[in-house]
C-alpha positions as CSV (number, residue, x, y, z in Angstrom):
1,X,-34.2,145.8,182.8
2,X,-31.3,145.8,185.1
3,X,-29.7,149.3,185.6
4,X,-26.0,149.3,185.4
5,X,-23.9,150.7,187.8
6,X,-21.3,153.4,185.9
7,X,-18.5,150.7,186.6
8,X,-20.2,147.8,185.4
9,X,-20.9,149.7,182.2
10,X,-17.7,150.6,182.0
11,X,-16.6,146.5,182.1
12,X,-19.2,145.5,179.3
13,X,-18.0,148.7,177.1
14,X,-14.2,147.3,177.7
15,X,-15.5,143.4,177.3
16,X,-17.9,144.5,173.6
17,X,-13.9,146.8,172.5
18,X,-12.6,143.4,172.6
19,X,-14.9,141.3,170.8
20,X,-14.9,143.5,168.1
21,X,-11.6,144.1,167.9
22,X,-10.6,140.1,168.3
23,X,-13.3,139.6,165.6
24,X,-11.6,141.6,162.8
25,X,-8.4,140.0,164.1
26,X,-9.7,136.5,163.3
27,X,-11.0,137.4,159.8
28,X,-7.7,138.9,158.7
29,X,-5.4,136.6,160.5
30,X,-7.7,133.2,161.1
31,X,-7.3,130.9,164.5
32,X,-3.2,131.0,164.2
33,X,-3.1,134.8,163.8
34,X,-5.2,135.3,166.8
35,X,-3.3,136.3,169.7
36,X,-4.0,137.9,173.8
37,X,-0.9,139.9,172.7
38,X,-2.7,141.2,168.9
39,X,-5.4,142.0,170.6
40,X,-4.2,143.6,173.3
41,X,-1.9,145.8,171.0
42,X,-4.6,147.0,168.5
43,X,-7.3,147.8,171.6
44,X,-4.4,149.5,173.6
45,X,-5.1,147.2,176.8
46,X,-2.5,145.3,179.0
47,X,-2.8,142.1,178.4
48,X,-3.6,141.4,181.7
49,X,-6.6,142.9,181.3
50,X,-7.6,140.7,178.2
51,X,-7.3,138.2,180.7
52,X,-9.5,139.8,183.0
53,X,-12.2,139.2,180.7
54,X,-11.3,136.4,178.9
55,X,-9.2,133.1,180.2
56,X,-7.9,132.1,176.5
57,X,-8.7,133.2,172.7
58,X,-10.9,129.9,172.4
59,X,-13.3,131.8,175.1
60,X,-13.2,135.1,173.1
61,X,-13.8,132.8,169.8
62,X,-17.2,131.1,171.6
63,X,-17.8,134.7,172.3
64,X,-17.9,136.2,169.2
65,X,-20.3,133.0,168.0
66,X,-22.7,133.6,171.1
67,X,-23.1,137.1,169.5
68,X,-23.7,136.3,166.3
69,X,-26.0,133.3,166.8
70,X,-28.1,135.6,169.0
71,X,-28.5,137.8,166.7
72,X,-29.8,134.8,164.5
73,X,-32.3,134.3,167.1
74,X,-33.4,137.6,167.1
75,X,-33.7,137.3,163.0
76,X,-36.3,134.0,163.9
77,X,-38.6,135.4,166.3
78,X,-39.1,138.4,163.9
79,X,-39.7,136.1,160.5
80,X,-41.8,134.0,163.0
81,X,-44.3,136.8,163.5
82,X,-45.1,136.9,159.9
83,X,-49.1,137.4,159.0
84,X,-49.6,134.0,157.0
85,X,-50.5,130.7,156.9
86,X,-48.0,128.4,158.6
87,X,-46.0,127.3,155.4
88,X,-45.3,131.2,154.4
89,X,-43.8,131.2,157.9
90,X,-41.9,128.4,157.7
91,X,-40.7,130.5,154.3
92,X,-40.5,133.6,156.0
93,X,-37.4,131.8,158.7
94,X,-36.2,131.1,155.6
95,X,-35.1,134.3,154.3
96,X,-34.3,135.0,157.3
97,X,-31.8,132.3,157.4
98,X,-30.6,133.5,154.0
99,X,-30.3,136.7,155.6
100,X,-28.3,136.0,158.4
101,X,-25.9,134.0,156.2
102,X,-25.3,137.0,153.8
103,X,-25.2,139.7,156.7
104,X,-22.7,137.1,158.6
105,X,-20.3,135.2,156.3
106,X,-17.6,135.4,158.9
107,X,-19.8,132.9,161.2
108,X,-18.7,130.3,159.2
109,X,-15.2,130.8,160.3
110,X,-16.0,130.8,163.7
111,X,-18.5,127.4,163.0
112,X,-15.6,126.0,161.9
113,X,-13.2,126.7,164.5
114,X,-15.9,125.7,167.7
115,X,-15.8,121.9,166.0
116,X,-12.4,121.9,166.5
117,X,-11.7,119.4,169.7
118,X,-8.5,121.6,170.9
119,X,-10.9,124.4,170.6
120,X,-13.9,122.5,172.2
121,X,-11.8,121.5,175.5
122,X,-10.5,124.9,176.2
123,X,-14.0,126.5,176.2
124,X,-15.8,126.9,179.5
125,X,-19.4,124.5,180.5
126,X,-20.8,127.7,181.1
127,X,-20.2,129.5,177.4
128,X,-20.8,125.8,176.0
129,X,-24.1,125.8,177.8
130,X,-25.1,129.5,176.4
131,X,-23.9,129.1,172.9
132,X,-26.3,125.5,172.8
133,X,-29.1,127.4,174.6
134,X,-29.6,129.6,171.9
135,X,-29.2,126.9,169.2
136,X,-31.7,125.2,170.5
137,X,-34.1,128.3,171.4
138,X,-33.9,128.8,167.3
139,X,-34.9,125.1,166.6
140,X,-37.6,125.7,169.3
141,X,-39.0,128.6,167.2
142,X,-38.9,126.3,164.1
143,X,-40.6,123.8,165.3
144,X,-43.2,125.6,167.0
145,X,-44.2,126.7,163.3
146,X,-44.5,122.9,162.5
147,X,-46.8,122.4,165.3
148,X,-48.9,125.2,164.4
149,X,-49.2,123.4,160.7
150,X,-50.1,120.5,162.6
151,X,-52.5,122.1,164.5
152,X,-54.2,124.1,162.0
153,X,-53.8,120.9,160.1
154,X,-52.3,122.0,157.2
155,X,-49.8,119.2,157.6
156,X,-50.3,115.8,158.5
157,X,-47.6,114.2,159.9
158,X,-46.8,109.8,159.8
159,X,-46.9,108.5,162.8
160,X,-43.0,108.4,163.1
161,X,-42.1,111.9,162.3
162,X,-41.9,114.5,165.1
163,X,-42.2,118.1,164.2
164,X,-38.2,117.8,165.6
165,X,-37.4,115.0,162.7
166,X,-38.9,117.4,160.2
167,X,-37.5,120.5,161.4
168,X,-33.5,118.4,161.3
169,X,-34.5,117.8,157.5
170,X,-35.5,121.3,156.6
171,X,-32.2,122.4,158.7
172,X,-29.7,120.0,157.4
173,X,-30.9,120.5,153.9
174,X,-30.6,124.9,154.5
175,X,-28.1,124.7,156.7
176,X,-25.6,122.7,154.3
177,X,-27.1,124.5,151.1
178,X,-26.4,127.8,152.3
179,X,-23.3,127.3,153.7
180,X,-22.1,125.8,150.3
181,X,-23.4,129.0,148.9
182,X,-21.5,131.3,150.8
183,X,-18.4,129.9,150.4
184,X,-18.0,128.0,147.4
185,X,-16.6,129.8,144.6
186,X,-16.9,127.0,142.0
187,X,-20.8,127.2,142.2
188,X,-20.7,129.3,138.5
189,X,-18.3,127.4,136.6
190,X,-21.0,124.4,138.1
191,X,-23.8,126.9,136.0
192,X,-25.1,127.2,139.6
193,X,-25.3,131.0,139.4
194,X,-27.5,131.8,142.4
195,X,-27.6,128.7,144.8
196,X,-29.5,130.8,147.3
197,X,-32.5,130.5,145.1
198,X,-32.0,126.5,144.5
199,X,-31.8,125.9,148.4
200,X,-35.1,127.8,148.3
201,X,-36.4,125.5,145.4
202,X,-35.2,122.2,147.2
203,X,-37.0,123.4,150.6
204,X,-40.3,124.0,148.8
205,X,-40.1,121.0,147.6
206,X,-39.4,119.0,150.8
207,X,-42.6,120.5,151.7
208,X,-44.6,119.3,148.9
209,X,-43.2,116.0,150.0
210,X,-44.8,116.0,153.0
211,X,-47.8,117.8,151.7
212,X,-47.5,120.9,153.6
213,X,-50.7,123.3,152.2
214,X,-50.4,124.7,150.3
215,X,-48.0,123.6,147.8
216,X,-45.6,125.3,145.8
217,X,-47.4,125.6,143.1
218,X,-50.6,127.6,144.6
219,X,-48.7,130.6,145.3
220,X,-46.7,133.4,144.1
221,X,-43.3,132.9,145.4
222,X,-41.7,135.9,144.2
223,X,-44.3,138.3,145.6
224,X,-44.2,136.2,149.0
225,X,-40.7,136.8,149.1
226,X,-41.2,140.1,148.5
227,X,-43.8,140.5,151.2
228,X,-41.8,138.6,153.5
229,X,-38.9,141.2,152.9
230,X,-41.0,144.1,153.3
231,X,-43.1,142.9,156.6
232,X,-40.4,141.4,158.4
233,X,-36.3,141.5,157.3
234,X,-36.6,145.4,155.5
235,X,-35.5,146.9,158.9
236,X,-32.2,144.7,159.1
C-alpha cells in the first residue's frame, strides 16, 4: 500500500468532506438543488477550493456513483466466496445485490442522473472510464460463476449462449426487479407486498429454465438464504 504523505492525506480527507457533504445535498435538494456554492457553504470551504477538486457538480455526481458502485463490487467478491455449489453462488450475488439496493437507495438517484446526456458530456473520459471499469469488474465476477457451472458442468449451455448472454438476463431481470422494488410505492395496493422475494422467485426460475443443478425445487431456499446471510453479508 502506498504511504501517504501528511499533505496528500490531508487532500483526500478534504476531497471524502465533500463527497459526503454533496451527497446529502443531492438527496435533499436533487440535481437542481445541487450547487459549488451549497456545498461550499455547508463544508465551510471557498469555493475555489471545491474547484480544486472538482471541475463541475456532474464530476462530484460520477463521484459519489464511483463510491457507491465500488462498494457493490466489494459486496460481489465477498458473496462470490460463498462455500457451495455454483448455483448457491450465483444466489449468494444475489442477496448481495438485494443488499446493496436496500443499504443504497440513494444510488438510484445518482443512476438516474449519469444517463442524463447534459450530465454525460460534462463528465471527464477519465471518471467515465473508472465508473465502467468497475461495472464491468462486477459482471466479470458474475460470469466467472457461470463458467464455473459450466465447468463443473452443472449447466449446459446451447451453442449460442455465452456465459455473458446469460449473465445480461439474470441482470436485466434483478436489476429492473429491484429497482422497481425500491422505489415503487404502488407495489402493495398491486398485492405485491414484498417484491424483493418475487425477483428472487423469477431468478430461480430463469435458472430452472436453463437447467442450472440443481433446481429450485431440491433445496431449502429459506435456510440457504439464511446461510448465505450468515457466511457472507452478516458483517455489512
Amino acid at each position: 500500500m502506498i504511504q501517504l504523505t501528511p499533505k496528500q492525506e490531508e487532500i483526500k480527507l478534504r476531497e471524502q468532506r465533500i463527497l459526503d457533504v454533496a451527497r446529502s445535498v443531492l438527496i435533499q435538494h436533487g440535481y437542481h438543488g445541487l450547487s459549488m456554492e451549497r456545498i461550499a457553504a455547508k463544508v465551510e470551504y471557498s469555493k475555489g477550493t471545491i474547484y480544486n477538486h472538482f471541475a463541475n457538480k456532474e464530476e462530484i455526481i460520477v463521484a459519489l456513483a464511483i463510491e457507491t458502485v465500488g462498494r457493490r463490487l466489494e459486496m460481489f467478491k465477498q458473496a462470490a466466496q460463498f462455500r457451495g455449489a455454483s448455483r448457491f453462488r450465483m444466489l449468494a450475488i444475489g442477496q448481495a445485490a438485494e443488499k446493496f439496493v436496500r443499504d443504497y437507495a440513494d444510488f438510484f438517484t445518482l443512476e438516474q442522473i449519469l444517463q442524463l446526456p447534459s450530465v454525460r458530456q460534462k463528465i471527464s473520459q477519465q471518471r467515465q472510464h473508472e465508473i465502467n471499469s468497475i461495472e464491468v469488474r462486477c459482471m466479470d465476477i458474475v460470469a466467472g460463476i457461470v463458467r464455473d457451472a459450466v465447468a463443473a458442468e452443472d449447466l449446459v449451455l446451447g451453442p449460442d449462449v455465452t456465459p455473458e448472454k446469460l449473465v445480461f438476463g439474470i441482470w436485466s431481470l434483478t436489476s429492473g426487479g429491484f429497482a422497481i422494488a425500491a422505489r415503487s410505492g404502488t407495489l402493495p395496493h398491486l398485492g405485491l407486498d414484498n417484491p424483493f422475494e418475487l425477483v428472487h422467485h423469477h431468478t430461480a426460475a430463469l435458472m430452472d429454465g436453463f437447467g442450472w443443478a440443481p433446481k429450485s425445487s431440491e433445496y431449502d431456499s429459506n435456510k440457504l438464504n439464511q446461510k448465505i446471510h450468515c457466511e457472507v453479508l452478516s458483517n455489512e
